[in-house]
PDB file of N, CA, C and O in Angstrom:
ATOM      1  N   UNK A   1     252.896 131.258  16.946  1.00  0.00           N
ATOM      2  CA  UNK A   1     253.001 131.623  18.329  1.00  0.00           C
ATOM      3  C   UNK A   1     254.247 132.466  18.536  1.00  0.00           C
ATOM      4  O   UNK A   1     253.923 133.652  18.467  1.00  0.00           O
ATOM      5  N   UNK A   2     255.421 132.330  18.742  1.00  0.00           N
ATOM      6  CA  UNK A   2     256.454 132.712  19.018  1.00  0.00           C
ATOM      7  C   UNK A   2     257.175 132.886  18.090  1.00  0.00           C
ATOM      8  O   UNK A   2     256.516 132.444  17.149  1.00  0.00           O
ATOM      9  N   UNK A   3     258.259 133.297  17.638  1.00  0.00           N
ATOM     10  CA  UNK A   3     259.186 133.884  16.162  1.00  0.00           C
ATOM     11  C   UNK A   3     259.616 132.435  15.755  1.00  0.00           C
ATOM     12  O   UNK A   3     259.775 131.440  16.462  1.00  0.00           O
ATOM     13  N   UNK A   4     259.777 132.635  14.221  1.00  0.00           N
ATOM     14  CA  UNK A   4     260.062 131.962  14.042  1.00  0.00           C
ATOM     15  C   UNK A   4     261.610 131.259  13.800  1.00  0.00           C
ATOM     16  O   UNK A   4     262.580 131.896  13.388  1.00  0.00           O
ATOM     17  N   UNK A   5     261.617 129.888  14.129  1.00  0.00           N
ATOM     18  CA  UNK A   5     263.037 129.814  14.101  1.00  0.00           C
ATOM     19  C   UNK A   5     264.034 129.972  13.122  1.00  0.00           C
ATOM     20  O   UNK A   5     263.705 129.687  11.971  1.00  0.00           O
ATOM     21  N   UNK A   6     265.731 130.553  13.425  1.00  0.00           N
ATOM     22  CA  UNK A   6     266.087 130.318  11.704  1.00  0.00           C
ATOM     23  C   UNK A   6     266.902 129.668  12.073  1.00  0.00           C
ATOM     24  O   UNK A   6     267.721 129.944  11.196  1.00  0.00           O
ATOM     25  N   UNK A   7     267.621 128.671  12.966  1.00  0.00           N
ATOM     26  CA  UNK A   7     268.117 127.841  13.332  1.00  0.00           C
ATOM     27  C   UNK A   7     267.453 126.241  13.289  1.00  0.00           C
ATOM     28  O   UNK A   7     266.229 126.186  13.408  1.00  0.00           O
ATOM     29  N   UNK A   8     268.245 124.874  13.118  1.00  0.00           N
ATOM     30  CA  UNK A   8     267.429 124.076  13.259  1.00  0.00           C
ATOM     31  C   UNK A   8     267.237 123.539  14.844  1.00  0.00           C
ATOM     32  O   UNK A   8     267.668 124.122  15.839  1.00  0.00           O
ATOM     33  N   UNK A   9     266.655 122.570  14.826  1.00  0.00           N
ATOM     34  CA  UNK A   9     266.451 122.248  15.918  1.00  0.00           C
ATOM     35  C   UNK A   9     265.954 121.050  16.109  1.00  0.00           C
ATOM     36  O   UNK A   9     265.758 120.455  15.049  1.00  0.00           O
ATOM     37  N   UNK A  10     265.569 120.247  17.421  1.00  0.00           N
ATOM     38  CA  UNK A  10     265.138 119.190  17.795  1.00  0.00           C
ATOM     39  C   UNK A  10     263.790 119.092  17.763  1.00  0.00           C
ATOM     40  O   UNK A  10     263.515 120.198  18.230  1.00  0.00           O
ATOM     41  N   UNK A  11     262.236 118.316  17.447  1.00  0.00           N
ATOM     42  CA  UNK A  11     260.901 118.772  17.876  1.00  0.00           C
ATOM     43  C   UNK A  11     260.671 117.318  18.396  1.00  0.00           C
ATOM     44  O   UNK A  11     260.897 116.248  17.831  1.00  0.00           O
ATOM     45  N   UNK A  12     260.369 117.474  19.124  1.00  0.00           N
ATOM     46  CA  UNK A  12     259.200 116.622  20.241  1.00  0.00           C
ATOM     47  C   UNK A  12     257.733 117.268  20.784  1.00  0.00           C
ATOM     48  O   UNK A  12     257.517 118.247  21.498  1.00  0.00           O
ATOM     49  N   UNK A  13     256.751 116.233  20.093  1.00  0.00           N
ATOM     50  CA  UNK A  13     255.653 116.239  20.413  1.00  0.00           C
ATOM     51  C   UNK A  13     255.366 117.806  19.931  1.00  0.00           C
ATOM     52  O   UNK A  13     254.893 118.532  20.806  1.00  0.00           O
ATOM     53  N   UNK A  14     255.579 118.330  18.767  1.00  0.00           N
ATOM     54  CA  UNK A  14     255.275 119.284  18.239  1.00  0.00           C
ATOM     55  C   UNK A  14     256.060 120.972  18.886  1.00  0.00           C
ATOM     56  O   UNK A  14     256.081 122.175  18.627  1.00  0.00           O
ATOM     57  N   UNK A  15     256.425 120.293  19.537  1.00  0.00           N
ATOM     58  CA  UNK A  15     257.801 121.786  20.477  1.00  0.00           C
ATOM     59  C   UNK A  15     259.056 121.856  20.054  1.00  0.00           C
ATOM     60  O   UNK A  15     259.643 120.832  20.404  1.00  0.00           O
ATOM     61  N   UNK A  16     259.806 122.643  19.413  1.00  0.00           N
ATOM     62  CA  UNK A  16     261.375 122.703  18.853  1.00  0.00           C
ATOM     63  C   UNK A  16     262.136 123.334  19.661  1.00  0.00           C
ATOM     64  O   UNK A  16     262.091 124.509  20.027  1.00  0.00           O
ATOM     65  N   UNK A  17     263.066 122.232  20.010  1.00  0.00           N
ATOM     66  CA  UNK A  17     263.835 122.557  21.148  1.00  0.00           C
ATOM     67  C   UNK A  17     264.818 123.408  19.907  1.00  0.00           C
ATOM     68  O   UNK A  17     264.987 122.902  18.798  1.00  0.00           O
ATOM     69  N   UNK A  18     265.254 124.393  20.189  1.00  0.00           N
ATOM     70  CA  UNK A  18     266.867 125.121  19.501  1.00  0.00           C
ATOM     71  C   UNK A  18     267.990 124.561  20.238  1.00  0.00           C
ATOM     72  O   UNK A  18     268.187 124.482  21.451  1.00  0.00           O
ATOM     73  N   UNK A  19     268.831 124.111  19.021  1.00  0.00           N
ATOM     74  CA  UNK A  19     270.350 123.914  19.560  1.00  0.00           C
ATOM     75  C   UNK A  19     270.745 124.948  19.923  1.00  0.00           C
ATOM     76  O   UNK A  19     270.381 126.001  19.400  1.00  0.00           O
ATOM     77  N   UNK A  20     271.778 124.865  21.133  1.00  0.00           N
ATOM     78  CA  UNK A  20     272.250 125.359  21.505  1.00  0.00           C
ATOM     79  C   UNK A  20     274.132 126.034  21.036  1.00  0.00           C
ATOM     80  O   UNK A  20     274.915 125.150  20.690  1.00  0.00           O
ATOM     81  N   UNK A  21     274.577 127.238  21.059  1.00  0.00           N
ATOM     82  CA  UNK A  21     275.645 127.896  20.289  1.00  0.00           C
ATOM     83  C   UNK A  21     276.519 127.207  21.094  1.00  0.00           C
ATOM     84  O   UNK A  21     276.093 126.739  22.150  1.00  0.00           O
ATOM     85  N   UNK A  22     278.228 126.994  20.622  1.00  0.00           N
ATOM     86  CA  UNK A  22     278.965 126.180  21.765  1.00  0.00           C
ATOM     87  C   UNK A  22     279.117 127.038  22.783  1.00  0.00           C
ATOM     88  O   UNK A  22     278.792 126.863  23.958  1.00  0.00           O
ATOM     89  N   UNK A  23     279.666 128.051  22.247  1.00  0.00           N
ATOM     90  CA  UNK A  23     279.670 129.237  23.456  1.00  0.00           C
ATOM     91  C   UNK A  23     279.094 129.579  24.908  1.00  0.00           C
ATOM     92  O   UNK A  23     279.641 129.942  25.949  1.00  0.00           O
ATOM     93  N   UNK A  24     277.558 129.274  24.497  1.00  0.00           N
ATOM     94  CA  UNK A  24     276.579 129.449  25.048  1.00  0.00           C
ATOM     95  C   UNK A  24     276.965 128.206  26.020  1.00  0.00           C
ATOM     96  O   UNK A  24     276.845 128.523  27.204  1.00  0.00           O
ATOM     97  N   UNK A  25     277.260 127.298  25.881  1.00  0.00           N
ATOM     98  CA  UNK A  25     276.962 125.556  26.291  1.00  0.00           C
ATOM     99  C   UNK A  25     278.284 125.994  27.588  1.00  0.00           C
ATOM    100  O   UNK A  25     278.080 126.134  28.794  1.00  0.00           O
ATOM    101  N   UNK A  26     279.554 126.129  26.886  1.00  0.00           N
ATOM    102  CA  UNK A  26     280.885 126.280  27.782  1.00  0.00           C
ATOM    103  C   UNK A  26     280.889 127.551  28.556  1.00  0.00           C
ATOM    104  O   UNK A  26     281.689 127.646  29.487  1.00  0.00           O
ATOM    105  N   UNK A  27     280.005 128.645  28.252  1.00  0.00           N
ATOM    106  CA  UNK A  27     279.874 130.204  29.430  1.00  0.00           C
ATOM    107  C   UNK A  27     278.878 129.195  30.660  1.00  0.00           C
ATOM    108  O   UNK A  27     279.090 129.111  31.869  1.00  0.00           O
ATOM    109  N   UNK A  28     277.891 128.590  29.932  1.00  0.00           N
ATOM    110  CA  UNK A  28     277.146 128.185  31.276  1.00  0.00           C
ATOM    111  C   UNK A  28     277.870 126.899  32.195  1.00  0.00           C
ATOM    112  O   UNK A  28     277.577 126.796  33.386  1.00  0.00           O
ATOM    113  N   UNK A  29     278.712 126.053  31.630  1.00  0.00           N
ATOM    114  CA  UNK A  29     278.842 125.176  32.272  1.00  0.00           C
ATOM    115  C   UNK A  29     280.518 125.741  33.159  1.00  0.00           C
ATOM    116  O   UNK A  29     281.120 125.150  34.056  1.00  0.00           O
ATOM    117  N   UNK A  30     280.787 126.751  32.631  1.00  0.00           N
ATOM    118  CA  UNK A  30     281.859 127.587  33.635  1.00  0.00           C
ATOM    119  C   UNK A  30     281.173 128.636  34.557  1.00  0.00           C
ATOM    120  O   UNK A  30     281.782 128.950  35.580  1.00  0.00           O
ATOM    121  N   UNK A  31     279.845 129.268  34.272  1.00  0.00           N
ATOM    122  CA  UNK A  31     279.490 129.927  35.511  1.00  0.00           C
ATOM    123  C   UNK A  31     279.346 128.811  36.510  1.00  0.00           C
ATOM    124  O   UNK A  31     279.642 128.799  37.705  1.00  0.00           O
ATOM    125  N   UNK A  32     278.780 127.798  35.683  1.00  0.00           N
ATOM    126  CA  UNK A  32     278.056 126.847  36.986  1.00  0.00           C
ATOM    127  C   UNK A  32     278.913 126.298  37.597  1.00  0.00           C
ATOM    128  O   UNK A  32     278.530 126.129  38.755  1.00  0.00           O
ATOM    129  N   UNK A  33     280.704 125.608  37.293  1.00  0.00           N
ATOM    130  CA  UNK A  33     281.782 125.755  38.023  1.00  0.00           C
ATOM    131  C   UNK A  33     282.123 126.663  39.286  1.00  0.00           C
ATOM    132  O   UNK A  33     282.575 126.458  40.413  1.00  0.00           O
ATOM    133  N   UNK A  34     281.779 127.537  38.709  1.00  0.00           N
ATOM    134  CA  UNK A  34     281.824 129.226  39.617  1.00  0.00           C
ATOM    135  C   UNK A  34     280.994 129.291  40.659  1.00  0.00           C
ATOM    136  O   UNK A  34     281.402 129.445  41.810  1.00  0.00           O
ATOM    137  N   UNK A  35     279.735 129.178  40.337  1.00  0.00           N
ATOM    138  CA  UNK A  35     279.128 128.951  41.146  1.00  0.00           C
ATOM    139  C   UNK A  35     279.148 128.035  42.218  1.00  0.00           C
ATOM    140  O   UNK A  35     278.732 128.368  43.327  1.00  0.00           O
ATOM    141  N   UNK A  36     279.618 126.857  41.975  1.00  0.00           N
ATOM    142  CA  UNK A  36     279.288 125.821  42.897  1.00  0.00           C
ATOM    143  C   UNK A  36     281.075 125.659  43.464  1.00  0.00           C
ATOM    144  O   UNK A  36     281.187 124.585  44.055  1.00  0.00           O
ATOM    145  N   UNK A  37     282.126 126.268  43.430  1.00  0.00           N
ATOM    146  CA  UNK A  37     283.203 127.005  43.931  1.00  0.00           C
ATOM    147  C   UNK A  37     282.902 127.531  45.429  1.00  0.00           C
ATOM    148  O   UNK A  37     283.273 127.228  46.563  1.00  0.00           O
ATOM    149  N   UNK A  38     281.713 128.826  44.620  1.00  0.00           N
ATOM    150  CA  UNK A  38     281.925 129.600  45.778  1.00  0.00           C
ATOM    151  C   UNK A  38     280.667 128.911  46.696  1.00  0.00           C
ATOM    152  O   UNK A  38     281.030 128.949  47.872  1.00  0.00           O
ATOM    153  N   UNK A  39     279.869 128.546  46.628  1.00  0.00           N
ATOM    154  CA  UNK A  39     278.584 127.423  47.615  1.00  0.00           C
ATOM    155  C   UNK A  39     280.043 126.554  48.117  1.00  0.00           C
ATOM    156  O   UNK A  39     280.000 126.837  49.314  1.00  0.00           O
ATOM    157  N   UNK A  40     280.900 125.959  48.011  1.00  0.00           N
ATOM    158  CA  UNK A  40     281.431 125.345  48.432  1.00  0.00           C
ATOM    159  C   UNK A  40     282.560 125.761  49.541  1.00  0.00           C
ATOM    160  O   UNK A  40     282.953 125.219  50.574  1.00  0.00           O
ATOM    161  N   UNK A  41     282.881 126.896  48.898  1.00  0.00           N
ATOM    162  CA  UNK A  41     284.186 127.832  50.101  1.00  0.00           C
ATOM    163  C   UNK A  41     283.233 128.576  50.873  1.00  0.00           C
ATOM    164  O   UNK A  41     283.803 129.178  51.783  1.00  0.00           O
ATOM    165  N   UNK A  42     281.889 128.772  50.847  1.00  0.00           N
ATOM    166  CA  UNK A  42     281.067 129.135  51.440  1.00  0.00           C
ATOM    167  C   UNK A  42     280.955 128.195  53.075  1.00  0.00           C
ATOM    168  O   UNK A  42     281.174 128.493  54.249  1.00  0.00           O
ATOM    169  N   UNK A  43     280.613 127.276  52.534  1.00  0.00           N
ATOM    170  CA  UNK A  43     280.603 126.016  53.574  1.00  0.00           C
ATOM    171  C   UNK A  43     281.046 125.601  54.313  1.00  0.00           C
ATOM    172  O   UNK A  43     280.691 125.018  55.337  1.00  0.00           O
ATOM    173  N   UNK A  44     282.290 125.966  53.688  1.00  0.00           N
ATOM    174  CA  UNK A  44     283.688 125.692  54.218  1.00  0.00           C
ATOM    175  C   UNK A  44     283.926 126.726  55.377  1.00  0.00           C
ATOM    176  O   UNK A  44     284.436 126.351  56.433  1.00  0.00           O
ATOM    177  N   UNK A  45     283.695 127.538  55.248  1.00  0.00           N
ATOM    178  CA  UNK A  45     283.726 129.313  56.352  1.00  0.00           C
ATOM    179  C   UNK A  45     282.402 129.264  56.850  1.00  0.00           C
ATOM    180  O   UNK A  45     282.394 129.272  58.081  1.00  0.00           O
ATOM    181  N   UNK A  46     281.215 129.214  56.300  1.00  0.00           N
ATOM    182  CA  UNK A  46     280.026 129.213  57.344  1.00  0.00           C
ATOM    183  C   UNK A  46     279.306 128.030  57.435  1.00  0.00           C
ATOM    184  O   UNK A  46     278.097 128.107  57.654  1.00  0.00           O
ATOM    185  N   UNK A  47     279.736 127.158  57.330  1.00  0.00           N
ATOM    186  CA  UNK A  47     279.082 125.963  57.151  1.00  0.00           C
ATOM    187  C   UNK A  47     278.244 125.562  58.609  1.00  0.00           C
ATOM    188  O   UNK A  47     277.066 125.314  58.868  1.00  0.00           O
ATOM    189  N   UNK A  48     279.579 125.642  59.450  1.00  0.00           N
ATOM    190  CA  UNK A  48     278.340 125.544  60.660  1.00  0.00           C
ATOM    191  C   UNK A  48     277.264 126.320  61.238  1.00  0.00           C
ATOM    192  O   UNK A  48     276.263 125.807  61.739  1.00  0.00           O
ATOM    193  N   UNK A  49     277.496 127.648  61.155  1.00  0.00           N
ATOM    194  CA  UNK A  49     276.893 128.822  61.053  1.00  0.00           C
ATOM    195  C   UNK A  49     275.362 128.700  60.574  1.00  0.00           C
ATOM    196  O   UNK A  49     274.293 128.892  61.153  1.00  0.00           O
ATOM    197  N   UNK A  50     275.714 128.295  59.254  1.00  0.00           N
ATOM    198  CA  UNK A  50     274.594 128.207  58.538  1.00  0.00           C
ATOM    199  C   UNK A  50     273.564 127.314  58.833  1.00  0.00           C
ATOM    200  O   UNK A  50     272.362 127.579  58.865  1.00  0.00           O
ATOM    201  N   UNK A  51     274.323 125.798  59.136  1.00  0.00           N
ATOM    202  CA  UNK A  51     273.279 124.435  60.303  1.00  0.00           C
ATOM    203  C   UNK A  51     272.930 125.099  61.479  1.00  0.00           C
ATOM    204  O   UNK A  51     271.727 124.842  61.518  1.00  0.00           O
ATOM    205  N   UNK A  52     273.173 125.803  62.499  1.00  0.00           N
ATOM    206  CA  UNK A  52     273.140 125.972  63.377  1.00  0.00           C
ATOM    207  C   UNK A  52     273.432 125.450  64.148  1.00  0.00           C
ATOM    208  O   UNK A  52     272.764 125.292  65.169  1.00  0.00           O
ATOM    209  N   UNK A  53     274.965 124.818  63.855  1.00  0.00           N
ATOM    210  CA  UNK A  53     275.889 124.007  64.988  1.00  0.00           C
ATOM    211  C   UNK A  53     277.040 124.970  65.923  1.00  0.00           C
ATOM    212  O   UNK A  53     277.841 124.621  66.790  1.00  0.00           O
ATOM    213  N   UNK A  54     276.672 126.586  65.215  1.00  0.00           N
ATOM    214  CA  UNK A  54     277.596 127.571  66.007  1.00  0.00           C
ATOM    215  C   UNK A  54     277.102 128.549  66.157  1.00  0.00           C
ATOM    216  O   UNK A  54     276.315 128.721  65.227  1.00  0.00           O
ATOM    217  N   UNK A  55     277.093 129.640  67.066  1.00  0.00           N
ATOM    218  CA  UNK A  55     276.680 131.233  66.494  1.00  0.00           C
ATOM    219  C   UNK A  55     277.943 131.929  65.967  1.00  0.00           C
ATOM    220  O   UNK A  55     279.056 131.412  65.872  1.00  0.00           O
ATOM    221  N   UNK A  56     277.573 133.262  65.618  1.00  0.00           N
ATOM    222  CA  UNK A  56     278.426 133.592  64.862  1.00  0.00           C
ATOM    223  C   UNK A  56     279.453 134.204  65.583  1.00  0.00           C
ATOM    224  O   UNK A  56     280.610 134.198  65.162  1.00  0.00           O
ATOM    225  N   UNK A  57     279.132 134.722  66.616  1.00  0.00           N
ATOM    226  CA  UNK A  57     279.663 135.169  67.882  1.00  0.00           C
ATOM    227  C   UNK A  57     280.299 134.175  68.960  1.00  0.00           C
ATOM    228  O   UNK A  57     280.801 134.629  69.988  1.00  0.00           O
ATOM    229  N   UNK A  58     280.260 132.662  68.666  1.00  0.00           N
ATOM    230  CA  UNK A  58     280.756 131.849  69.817  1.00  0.00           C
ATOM    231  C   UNK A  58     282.502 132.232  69.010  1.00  0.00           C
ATOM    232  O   UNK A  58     282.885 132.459  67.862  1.00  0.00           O
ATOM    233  N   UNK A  59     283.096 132.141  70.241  1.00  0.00           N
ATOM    234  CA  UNK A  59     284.936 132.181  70.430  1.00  0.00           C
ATOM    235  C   UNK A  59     284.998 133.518  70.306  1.00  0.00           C
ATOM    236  O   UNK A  59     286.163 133.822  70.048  1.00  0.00           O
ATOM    237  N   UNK A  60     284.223 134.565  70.374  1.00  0.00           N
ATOM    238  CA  UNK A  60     285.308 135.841  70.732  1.00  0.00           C
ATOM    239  C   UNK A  60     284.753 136.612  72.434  1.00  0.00           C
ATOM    240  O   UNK A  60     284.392 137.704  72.872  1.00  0.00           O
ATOM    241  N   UNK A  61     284.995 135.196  72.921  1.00  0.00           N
ATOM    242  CA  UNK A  61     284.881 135.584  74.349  1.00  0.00           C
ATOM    243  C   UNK A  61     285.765 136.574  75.153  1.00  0.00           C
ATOM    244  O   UNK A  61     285.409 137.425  75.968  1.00  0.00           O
ATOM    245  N   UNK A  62     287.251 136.185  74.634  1.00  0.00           N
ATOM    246  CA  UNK A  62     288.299 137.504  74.918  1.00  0.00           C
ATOM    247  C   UNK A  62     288.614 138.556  74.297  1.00  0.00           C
ATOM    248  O   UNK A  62     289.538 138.530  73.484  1.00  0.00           O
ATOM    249  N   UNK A  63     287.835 139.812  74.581  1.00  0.00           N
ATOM    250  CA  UNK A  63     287.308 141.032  73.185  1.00  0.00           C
ATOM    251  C   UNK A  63     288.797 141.585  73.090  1.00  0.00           C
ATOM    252  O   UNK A  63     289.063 142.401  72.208  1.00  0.00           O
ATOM    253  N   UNK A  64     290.169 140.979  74.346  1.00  0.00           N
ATOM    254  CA  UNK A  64     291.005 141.931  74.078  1.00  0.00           C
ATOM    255  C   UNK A  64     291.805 141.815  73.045  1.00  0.00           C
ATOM    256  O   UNK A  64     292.238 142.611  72.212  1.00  0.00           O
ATOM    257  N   UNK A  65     291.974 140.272  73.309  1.00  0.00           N
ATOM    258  CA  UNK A  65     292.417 139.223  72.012  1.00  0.00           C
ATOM    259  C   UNK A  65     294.413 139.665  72.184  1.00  0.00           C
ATOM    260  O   UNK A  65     295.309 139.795  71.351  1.00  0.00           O
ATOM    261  N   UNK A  66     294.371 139.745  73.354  1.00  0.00           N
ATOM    262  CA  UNK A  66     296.033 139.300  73.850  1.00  0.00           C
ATOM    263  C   UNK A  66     296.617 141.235  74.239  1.00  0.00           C
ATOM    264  O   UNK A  66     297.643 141.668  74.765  1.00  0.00           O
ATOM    265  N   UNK A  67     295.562 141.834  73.753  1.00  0.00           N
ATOM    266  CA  UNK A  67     295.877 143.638  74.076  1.00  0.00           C
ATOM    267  C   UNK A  67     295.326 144.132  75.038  1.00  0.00           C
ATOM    268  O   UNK A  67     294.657 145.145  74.835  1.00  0.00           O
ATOM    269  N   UNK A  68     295.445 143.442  76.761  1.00  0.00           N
ATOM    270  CA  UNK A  68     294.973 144.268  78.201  1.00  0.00           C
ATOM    271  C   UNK A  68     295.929 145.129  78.243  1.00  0.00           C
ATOM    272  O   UNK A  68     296.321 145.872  77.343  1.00  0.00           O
ATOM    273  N   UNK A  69     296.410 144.987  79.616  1.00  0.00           N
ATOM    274  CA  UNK A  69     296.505 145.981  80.561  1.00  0.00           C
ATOM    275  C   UNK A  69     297.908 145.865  80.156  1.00  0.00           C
ATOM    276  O   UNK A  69     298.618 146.703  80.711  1.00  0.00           O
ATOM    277  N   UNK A  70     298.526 145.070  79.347  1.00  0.00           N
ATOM    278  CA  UNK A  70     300.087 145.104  79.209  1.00  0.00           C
ATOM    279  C   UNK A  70     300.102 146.149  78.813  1.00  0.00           C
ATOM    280  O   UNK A  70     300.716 146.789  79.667  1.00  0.00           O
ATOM    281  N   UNK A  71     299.762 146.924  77.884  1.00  0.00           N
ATOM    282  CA  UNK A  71     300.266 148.043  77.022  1.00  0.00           C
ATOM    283  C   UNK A  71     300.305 149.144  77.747  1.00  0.00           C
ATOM    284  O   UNK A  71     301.089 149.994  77.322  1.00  0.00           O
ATOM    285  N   UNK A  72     299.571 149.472  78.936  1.00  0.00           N
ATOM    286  CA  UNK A  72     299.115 150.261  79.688  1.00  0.00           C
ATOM    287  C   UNK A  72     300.138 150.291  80.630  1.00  0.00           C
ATOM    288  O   UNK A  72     300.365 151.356  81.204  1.00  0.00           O
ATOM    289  N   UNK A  73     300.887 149.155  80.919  1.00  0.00           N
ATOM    290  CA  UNK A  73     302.372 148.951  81.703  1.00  0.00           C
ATOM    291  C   UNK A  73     303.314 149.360  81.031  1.00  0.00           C
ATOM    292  O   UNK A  73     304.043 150.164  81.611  1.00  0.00           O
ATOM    293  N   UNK A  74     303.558 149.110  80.053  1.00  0.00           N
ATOM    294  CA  UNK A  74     304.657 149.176  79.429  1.00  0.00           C
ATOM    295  C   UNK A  74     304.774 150.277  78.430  1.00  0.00           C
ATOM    296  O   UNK A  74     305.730 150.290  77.655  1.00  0.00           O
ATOM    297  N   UNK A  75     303.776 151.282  78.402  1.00  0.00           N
ATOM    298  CA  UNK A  75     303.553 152.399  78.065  1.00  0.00           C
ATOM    299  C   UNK A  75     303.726 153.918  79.092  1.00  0.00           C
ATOM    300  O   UNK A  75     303.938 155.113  78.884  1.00  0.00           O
ATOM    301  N   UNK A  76     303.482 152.997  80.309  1.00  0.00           N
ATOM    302  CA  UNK A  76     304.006 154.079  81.902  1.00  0.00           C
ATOM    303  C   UNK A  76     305.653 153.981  81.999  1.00  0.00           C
ATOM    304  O   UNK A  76     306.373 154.827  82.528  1.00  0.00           O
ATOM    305  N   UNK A  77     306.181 152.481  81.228  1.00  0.00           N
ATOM    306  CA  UNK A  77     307.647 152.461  81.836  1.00  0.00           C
ATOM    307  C   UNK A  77     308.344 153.528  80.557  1.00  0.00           C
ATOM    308  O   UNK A  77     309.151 154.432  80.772  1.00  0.00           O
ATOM    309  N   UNK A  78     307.926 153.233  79.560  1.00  0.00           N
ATOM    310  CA  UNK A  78     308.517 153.890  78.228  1.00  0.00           C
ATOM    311  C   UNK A  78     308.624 155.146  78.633  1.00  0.00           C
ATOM    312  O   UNK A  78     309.732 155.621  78.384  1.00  0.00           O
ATOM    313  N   UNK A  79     307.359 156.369  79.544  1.00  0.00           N
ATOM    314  CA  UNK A  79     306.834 157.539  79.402  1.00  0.00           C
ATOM    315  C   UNK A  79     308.091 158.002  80.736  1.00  0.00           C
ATOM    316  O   UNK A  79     308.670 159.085  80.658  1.00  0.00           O
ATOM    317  N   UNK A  80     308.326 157.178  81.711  1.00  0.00           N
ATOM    318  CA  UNK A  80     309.051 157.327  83.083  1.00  0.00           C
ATOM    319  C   UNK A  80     310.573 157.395  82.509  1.00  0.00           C
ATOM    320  O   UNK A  80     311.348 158.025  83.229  1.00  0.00           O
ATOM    321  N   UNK A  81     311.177 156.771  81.176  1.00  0.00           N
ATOM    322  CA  UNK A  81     312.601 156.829  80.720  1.00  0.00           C
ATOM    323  C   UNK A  81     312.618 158.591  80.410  1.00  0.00           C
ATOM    324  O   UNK A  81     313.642 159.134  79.996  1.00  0.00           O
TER     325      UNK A  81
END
């Protein structure tokens, strides 16, 4: 069926599992670190977002965000010196 192996391996019920290289064993079990890192700082920043316990848009009710009409004052007094 499939190539043949030149490695040994495990067989059950007539299927040969291949061992696995260490390499192979410690790249995957550090992506999967990685992975489950960033699912986690993910969560952490959209977590509610993502339940739908927030929109993404609730709290930026004040678009000026502390920059009205002050600057606009104190930009006439600067221009009047």
């Amino acid at each position: 069926m499939g190539g043949g192996g030149h490695g040994g391996g495990t067989t059950y019920k007539g299927y040969t599992i291949p061992h696995n290289k260490r390499w192979h064993t410690v790249a995957g079990k550090g992506l999967c670190a990685v992975m489950w890192f960033w699912v986690f700082y993910r969560a952490k920043q959209d977590g509610a977002v993502l339940l739908g316990m927030r929109h993404p848009w609730d709290g930026h009710d004040d678009h000026s965000h502390g920059h009205g009409h002050e600057h606009e004052g104190s930009s006439s007094t600067s221009s009047s010196r």
